[in-house]
C-alpha positions in Angstrom: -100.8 -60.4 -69.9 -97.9 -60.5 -67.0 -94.3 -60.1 -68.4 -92.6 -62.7 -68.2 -89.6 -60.5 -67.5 -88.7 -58.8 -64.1 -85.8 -56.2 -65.7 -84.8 -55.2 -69.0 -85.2 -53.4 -71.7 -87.4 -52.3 -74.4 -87.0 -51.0 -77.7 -90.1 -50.1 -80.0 -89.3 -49.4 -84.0 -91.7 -49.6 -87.1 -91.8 -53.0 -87.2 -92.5 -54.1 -84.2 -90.4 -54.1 -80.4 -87.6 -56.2 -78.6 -87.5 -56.5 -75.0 -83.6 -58.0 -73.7 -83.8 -59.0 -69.9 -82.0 -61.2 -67.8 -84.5 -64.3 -68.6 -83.7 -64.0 -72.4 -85.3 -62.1 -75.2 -88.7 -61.3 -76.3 -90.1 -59.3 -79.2 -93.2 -58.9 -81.2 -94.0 -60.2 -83.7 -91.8 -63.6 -82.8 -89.6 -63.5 -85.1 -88.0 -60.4 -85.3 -85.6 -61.7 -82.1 -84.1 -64.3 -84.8 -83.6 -61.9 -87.5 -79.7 -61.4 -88.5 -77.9 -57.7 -88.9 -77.0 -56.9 -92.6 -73.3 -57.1 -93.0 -73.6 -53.4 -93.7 -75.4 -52.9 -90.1 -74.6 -51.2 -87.4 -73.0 -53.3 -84.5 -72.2 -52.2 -81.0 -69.1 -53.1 -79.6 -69.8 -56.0 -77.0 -67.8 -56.0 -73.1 -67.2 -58.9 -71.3 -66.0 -57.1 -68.8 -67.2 -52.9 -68.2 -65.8 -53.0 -65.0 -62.4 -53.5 -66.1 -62.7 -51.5 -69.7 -63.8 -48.4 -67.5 -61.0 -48.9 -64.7 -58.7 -49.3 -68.0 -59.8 -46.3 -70.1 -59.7 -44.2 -67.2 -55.7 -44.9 -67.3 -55.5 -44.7 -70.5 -57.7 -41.9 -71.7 -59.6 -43.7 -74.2 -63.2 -43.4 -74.5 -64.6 -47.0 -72.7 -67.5 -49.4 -74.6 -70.4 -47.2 -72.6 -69.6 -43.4 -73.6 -68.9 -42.2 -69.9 -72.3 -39.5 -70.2 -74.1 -42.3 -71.4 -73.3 -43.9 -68.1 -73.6 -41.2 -65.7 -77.0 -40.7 -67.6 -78.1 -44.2 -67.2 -77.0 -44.0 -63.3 -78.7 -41.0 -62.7 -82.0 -42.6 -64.0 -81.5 -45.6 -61.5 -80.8 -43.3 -58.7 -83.5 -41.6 -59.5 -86.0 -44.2 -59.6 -84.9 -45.6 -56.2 -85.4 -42.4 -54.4 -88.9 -42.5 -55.8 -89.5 -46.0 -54.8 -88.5 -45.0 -51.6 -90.0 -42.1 -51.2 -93.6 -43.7 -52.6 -94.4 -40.9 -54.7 -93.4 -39.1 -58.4 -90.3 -36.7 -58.2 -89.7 -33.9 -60.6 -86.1 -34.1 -62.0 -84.4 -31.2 -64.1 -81.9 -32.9 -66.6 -80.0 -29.8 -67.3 -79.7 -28.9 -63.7 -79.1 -32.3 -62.5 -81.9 -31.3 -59.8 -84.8 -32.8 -58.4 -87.4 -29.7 -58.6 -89.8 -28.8 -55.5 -88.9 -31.6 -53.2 -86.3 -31.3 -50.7 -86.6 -34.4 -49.2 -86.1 -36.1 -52.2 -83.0 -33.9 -53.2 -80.9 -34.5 -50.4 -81.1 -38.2 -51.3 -79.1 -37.3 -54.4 -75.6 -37.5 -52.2 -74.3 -38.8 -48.8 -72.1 -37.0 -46.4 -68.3 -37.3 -47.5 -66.0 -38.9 -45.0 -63.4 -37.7 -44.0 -60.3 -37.5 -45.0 -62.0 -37.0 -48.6 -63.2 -33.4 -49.9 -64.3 -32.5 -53.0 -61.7 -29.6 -53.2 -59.1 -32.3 -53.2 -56.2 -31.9 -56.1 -56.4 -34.4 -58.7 -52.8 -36.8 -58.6 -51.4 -37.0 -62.3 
């Protein structure tokens, strides 16, 4: 069977998966999608906005809806399967290094050149 879905995500627990997506929700069995959280259950905060939450937070100091690692994380994973789309081919990545391993090609796809007048030596303004 084709997914119905072109994006998304999938979780898979005990009792069965969920799969959210930008054409709506499906999960196996059926009727796990309608089930209700327990009063008791854990709830994620919901953003109507991240854009303006991050921009906010970052004034602030607070710690945004997304935990900023999370984030960079879930970036580096998006990056990183764009370079392998267009590339055509499997790249090795090193998590802890923040490398791609044993392809250079691939690795210098990981950053542009900065423009000038920006450096990354540049002092941070308070």
């Amino acid at each position: 069977k084709t997914d119905t879905m072109s994006f998304g995500v999938k979780f898979i627990g005990s009792d069965g998966w969920l799969r959210v997506g930008y054409k709506g929700i499906e999960s196996g069995p059926a009727d796990i999608k309608d089930a209700q959280i327990p009063a008791n259950g854990i709830r994620l905060p919901v953003s109507e906005n991240h854009y303006r939450i991050f921009l906010d937070c970052v004034k602030s100091r607070q710690e945004p809806v997304e935990p900023v690692e999370v984030g960079h994380r879930t970036a580096s994973l998006c990056h990183l399967g764009n370079i392998a789309m267009i590339l055509k081919r499997k790249i090795k990545w090193n998590p802890a290094k923040e490398e791609i391993a044993g392809d250079d090609e691939a690795a210098r796809m990981l950053a542009r050149p900065i423009r000038a007048p920006w450096r990354y030596d540049m002092p941070l303004k308070a």
